[in-house]
C-alpha positions in Angstrom: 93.8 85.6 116.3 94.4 85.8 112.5 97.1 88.2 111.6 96.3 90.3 108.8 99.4 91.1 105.9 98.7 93.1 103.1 100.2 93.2 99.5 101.2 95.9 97.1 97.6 96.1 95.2 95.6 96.8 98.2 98.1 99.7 99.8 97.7 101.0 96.6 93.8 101.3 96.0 93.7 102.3 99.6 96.0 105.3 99.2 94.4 106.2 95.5 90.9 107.0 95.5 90.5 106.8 91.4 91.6 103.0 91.9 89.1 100.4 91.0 89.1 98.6 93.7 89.3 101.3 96.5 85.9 101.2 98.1 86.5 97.3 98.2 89.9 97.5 99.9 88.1 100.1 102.2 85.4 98.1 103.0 87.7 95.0 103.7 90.7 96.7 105.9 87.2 98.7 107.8 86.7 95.3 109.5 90.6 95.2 110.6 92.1 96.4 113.8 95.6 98.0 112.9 98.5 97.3 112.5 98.8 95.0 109.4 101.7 93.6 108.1 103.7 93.7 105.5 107.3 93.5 103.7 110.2 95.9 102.5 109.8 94.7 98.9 106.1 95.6 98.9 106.6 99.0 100.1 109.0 99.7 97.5 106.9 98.5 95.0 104.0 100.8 96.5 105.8 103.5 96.8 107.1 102.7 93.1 103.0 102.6 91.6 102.0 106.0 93.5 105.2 107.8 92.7 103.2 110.2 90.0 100.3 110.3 92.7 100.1 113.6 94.9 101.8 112.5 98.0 101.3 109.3 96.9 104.7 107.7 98.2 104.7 109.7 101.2 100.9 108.2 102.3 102.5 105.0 101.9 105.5 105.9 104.3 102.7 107.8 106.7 100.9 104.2 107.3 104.6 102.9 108.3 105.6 106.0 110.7 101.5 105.7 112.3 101.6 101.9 112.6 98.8 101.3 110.7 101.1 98.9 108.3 104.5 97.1 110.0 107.7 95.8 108.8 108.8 92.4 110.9 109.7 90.7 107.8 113.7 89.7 107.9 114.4 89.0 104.2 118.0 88.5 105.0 117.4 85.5 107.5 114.5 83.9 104.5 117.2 84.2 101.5 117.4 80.5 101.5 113.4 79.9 101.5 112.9 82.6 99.2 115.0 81.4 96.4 113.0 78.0 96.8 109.9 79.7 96.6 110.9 81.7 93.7 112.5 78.8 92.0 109.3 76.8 92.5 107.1 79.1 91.0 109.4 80.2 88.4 106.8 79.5 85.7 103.8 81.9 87.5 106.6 84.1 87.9 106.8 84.8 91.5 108.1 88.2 92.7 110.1 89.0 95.9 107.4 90.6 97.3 105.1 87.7 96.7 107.7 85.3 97.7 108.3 87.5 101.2 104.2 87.3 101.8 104.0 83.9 101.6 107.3 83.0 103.6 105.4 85.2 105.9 102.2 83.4 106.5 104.4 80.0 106.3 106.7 81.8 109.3 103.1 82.6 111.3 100.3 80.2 110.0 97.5 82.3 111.1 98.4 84.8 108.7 95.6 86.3 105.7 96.9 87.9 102.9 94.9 90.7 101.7 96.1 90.7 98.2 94.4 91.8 94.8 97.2 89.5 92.8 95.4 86.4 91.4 98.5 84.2 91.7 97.8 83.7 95.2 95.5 81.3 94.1 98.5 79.5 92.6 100.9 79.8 95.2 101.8 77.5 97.9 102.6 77.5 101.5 104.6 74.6 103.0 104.5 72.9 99.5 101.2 71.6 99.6 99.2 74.5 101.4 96.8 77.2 100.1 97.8 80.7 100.6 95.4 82.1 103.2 93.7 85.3 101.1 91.0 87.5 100.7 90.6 89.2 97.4 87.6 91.0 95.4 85.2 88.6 94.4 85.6 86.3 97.2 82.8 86.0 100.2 85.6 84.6 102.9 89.1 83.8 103.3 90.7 81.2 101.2 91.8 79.0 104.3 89.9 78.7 107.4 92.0 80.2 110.0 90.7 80.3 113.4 90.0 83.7 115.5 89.2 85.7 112.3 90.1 89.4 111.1 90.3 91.7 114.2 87.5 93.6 114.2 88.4 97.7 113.7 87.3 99.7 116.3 84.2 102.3 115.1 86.5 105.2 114.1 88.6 103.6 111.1 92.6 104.1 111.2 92.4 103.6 108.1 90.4 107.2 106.6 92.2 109.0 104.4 
């Protein structure tokens, strides 16, 4: 089964209606059981980008308490692997956060990243290997990975 991890774009549009690309991270995460995963530095930087939204930073914090979105990242235990990543792609730049998803889906393979960030494209798992991803624009995931999104069940964790 593919495990689903999401960035700081799409938590964003989800949580802010007025976001261009809401509807298309609703339609995506509609076909996804919960939970998804994620990383400390991508919350932060969620909670950072809806800080002058009404509740904004407090939605994001709701999808940790409900398990909708989990943390099983250990940046501490990565630092080495992150540096390399970041030094590697020092010239996209790479962020923490982006550096933490992709340590991610190189720590489980079967991982998608649900991303709206464009360097994904650029990025490397493993050295040599494409970043699993589905973005806008995009018909299926970057990176065949066997068992597919979990299908969500009909009533959506994911309405807000």
């Amino acid at each position: 089964m593919t495990r689903v991890v999401i960035d700081t774009g799409p938590i964003v549009a989800l949580l802010n209606r007025r976001d261009r690309h809401h509807a298309w991270v609703r339609e995506v995460l509609d076909t996804v059981e919960p939970p998804v995963f994620t990383c400390e530095a991508v919350v932060s930087e969620a909670c950072f980008l809806l800080g002058r939204l009404s509740n904004g930073q407090d939605a994001v914090l709701e999808l940790l308490a409900s398990d909708v979105v989990k943390l099983d990242f250990r940046m501490l235990a990565e630092i080495d692997a992150l540096r390399g990543l970041m030094r590697a792609f020092a010239n996209v730049p790479m962020s923490l956060a982006d550096a933490c998803l992709v340590r991610m889906t190189e720590l489980e393979p079967r991982s998608v990243i649900v991303t709206l960030d464009s360097d994904f494209r650029v990025y490397r798992r493993n050295r040599r290997q494409v970043v699993p991803t589905i973005m806008p624009g995009r018909d299926s995931v970057d990176q065949d990975t066997s068992g597919g999104p979990r299908k969500a069940s009909p009533r959506s964790n994911w309405r807000r």
